[in-house]
N, CA, C and O atoms as a DFTB+ gen file, in Angstrom:
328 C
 N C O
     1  1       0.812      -1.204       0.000
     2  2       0.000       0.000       0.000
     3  2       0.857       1.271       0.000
     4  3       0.300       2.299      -0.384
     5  1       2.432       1.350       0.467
     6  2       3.036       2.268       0.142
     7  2       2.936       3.449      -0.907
     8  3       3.025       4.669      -0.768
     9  1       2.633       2.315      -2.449
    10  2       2.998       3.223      -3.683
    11  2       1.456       3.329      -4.089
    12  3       1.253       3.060      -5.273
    13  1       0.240       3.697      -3.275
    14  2      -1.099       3.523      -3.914
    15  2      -1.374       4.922      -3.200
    16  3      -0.719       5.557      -2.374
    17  1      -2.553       5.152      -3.811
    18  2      -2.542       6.471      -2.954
    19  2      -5.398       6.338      -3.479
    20  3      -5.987       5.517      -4.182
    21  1      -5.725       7.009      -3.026
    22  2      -7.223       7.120      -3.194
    23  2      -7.803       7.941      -3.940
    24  3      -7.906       8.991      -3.304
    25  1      -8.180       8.028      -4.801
    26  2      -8.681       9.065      -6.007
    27  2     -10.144       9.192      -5.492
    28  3     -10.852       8.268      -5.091
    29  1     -10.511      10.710      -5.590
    30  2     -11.695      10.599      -5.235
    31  2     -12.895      10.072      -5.269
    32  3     -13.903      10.338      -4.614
    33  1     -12.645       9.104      -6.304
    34  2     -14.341       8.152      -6.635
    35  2     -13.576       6.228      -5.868
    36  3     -13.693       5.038      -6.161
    37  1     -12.888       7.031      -4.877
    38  2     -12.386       5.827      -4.170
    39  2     -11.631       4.437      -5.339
    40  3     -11.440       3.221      -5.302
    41  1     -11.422       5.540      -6.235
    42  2     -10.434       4.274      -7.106
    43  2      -8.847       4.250      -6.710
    44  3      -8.131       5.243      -6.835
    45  1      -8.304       2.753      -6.126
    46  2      -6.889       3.231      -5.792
    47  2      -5.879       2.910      -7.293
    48  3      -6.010       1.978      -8.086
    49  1      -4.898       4.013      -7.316
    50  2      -4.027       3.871      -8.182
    51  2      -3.120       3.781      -7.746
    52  3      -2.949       4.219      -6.608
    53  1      -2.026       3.119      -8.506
    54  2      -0.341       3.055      -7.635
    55  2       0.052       4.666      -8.244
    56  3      -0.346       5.416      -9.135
    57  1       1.021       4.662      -7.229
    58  2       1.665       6.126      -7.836
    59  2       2.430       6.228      -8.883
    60  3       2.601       7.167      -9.660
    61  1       2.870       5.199      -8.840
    62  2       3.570       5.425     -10.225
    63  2       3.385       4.598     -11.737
    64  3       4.059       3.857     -12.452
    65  1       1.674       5.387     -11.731
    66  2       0.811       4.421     -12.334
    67  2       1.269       4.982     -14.115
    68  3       2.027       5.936     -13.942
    69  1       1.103       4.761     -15.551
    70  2       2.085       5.460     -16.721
    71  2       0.581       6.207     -17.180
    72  3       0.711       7.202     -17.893
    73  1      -0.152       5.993     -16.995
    74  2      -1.759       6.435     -17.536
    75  2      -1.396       7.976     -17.582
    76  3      -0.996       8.722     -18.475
    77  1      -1.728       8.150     -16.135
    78  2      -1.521       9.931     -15.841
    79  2      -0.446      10.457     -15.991
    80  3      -0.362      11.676     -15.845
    81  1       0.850       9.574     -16.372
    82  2       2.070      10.589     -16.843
    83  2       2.140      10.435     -18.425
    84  3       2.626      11.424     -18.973
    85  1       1.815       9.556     -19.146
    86  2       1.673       9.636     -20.715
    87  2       0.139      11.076     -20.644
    88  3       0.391      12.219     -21.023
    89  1      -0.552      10.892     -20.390
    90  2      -1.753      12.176     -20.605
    91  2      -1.021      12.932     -20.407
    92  3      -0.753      13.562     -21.429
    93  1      -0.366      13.322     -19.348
    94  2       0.001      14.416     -18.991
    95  2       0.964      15.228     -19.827
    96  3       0.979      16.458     -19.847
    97  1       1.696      14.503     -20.455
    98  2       3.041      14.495     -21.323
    99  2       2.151      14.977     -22.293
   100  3       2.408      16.103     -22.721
   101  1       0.921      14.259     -22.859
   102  2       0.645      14.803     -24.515
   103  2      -0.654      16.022     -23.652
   104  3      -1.405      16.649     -24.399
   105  1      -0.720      16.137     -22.751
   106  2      -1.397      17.981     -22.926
   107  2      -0.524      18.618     -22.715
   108  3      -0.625      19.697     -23.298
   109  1       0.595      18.492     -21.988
   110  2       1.774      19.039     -21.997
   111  2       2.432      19.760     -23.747
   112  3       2.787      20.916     -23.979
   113  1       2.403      18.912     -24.425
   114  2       3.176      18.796     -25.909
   115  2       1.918      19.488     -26.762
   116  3       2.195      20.037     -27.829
   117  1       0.596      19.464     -26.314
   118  2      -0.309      20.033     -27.407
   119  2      -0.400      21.628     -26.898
   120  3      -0.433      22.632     -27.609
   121  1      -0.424      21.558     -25.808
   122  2      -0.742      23.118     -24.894
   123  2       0.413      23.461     -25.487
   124  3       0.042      24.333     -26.273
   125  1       1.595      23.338     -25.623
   126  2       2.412      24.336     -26.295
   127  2       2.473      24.082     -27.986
   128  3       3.039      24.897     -28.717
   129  1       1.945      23.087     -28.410
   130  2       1.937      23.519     -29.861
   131  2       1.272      24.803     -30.312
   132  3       1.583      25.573     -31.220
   133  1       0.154      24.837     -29.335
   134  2      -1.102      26.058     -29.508
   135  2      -0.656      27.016     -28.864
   136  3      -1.371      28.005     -29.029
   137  1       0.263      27.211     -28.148
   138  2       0.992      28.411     -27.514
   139  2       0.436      28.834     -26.433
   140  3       0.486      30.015     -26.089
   141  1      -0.345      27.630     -25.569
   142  2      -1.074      28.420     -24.365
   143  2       0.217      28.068     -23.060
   144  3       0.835      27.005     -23.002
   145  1       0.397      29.214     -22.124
   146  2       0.584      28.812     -21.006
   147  2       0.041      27.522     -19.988
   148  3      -0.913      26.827     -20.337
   149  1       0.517      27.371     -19.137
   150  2      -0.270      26.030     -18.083
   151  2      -1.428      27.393     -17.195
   152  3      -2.585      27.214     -16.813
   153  1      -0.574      28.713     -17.088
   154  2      -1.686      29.251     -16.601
   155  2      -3.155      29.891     -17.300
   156  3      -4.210      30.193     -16.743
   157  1      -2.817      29.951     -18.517
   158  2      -3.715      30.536     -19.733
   159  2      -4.673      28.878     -19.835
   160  3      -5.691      28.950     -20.523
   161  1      -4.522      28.190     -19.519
   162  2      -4.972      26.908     -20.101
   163  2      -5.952      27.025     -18.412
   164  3      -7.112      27.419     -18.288
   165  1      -5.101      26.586     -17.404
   166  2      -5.756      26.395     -16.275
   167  2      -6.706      27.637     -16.184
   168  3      -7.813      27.144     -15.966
   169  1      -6.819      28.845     -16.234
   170  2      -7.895      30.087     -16.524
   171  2      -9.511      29.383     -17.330
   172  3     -10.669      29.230     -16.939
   173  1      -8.464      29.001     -19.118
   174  2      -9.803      28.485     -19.692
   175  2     -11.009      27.567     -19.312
   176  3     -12.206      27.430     -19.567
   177  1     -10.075      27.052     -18.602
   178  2     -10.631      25.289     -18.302
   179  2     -11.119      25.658     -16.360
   180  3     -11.476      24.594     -15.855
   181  1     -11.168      26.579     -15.559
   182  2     -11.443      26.899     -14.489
   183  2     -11.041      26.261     -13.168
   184  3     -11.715      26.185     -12.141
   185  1      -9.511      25.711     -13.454
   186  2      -8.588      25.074     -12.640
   187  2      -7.465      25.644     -12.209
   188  3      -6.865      26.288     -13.070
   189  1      -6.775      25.594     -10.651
   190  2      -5.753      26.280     -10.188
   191  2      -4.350      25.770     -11.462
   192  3      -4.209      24.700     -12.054
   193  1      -3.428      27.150     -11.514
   194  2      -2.317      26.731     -12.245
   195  2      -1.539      25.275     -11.701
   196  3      -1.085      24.375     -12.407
   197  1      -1.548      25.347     -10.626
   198  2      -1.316      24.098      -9.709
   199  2      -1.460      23.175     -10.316
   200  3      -0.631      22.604     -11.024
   201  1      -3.050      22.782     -10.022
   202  2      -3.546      21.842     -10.248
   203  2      -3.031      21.464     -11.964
   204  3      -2.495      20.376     -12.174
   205  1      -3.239      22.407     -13.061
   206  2      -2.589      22.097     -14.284
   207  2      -1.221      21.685     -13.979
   208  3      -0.848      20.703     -14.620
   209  1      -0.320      22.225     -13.102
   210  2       0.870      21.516     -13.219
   211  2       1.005      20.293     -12.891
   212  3       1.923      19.589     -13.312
   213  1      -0.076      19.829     -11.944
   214  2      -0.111      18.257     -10.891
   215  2      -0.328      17.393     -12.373
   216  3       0.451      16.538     -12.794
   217  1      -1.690      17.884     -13.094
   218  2      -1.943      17.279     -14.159
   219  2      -0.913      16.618     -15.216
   220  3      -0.992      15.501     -15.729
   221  1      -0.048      17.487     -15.377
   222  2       0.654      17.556     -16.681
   223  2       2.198      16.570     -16.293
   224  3       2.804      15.932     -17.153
   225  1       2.591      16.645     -14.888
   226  2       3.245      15.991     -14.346
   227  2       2.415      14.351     -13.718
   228  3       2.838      13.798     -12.703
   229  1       1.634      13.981     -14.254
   230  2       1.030      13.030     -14.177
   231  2       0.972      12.857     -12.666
   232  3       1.823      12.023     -12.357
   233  1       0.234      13.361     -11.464
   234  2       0.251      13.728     -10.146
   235  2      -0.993      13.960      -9.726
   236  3      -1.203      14.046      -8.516
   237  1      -1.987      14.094     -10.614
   238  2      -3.500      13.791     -10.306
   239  2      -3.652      13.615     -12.084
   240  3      -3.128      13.940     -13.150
   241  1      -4.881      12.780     -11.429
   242  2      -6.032      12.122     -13.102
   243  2      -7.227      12.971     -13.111
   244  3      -8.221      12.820     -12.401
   245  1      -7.064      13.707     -13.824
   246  2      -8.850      15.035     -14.049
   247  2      -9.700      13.910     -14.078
   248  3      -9.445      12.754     -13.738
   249  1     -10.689      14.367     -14.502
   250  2     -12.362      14.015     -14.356
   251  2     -12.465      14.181     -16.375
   252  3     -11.795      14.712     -17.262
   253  1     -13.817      13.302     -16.261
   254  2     -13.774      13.389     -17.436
   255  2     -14.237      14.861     -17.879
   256  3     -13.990      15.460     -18.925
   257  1     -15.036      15.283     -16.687
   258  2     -15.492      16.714     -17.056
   259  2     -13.980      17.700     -17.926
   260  3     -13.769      18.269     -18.997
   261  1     -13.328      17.434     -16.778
   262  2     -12.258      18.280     -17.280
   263  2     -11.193      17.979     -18.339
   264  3     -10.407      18.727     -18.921
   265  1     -11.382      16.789     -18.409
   266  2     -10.608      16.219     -19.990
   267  2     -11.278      16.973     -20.810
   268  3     -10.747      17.668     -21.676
   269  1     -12.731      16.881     -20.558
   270  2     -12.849      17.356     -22.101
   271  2     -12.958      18.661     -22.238
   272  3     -13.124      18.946     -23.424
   273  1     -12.929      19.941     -21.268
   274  2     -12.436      20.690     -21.471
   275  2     -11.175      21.346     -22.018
   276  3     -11.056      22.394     -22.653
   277  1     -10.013      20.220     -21.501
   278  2      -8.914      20.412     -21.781
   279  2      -8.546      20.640     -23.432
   280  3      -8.224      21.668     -24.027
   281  1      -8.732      19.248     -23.915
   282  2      -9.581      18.935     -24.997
   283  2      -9.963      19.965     -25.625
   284  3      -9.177      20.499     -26.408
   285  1     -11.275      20.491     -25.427
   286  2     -11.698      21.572     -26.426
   287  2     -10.849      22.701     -26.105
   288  3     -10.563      23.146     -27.216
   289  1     -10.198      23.527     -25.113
   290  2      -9.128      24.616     -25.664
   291  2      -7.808      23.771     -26.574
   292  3      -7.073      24.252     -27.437
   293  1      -7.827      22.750     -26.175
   294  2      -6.436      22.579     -27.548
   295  2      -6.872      22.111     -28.863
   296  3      -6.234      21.594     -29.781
   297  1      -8.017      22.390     -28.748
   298  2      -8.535      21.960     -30.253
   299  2      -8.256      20.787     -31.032
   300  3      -7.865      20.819     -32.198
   301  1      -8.542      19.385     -30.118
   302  2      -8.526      17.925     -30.304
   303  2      -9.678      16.873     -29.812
   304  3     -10.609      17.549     -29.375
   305  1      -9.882      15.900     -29.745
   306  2     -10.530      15.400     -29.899
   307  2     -10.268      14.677     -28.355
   308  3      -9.181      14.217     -28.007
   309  1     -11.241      14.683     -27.697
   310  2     -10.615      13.925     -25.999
   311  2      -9.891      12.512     -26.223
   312  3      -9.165      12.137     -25.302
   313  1     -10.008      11.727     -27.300
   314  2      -9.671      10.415     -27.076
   315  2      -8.129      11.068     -27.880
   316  3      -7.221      10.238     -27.832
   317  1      -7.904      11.854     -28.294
   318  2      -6.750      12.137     -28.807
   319  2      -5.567      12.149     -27.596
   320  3      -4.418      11.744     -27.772
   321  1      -5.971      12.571     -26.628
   322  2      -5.072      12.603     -25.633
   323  2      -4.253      11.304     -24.944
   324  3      -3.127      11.238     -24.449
   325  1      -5.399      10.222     -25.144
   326  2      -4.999       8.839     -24.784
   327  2      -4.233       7.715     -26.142
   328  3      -3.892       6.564     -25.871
């Protein structure tokens, strides 16, 4: 239980699970193709810059709500991210 940690819909993930650091990596790589900041992005999408950084460093898993926000400011398709 060391490397697991509780996601809020009580799903446990290990921490050093590759899901949330591959996502994170390609909003990472699209947010700057489109030239947005992590804070210009976290503004659009109504999330602390923080929290975009936790994201992008694969350190929390959004909601689908917020995928697909993410999603529509980078102008892709949500399953594009996975």
């Amino acid at each position: 239980m060391d490397n697991e940690f509780i996601l809020p819909d009580n799903i446990c993930m290990r921490a050093n699970a590759v899901l949330p650091k591959k996502l994170g990596k390609r909003i990472q790589k699209r947010r700057k193709e489109v030239g947005l900041t992590q804070e210009d992005l976290a503004d659009k999408i109504g999330v602390s810059r923080a929290y975009m950084g936790f994201i992008e460093q694969g350190r929390n898993m959004p909601s689908v709500e917020v995928l697909e926000k993410i999603a529509r400011q980078l102008k892709i398709r949500m399953s594009e991210l996975f």
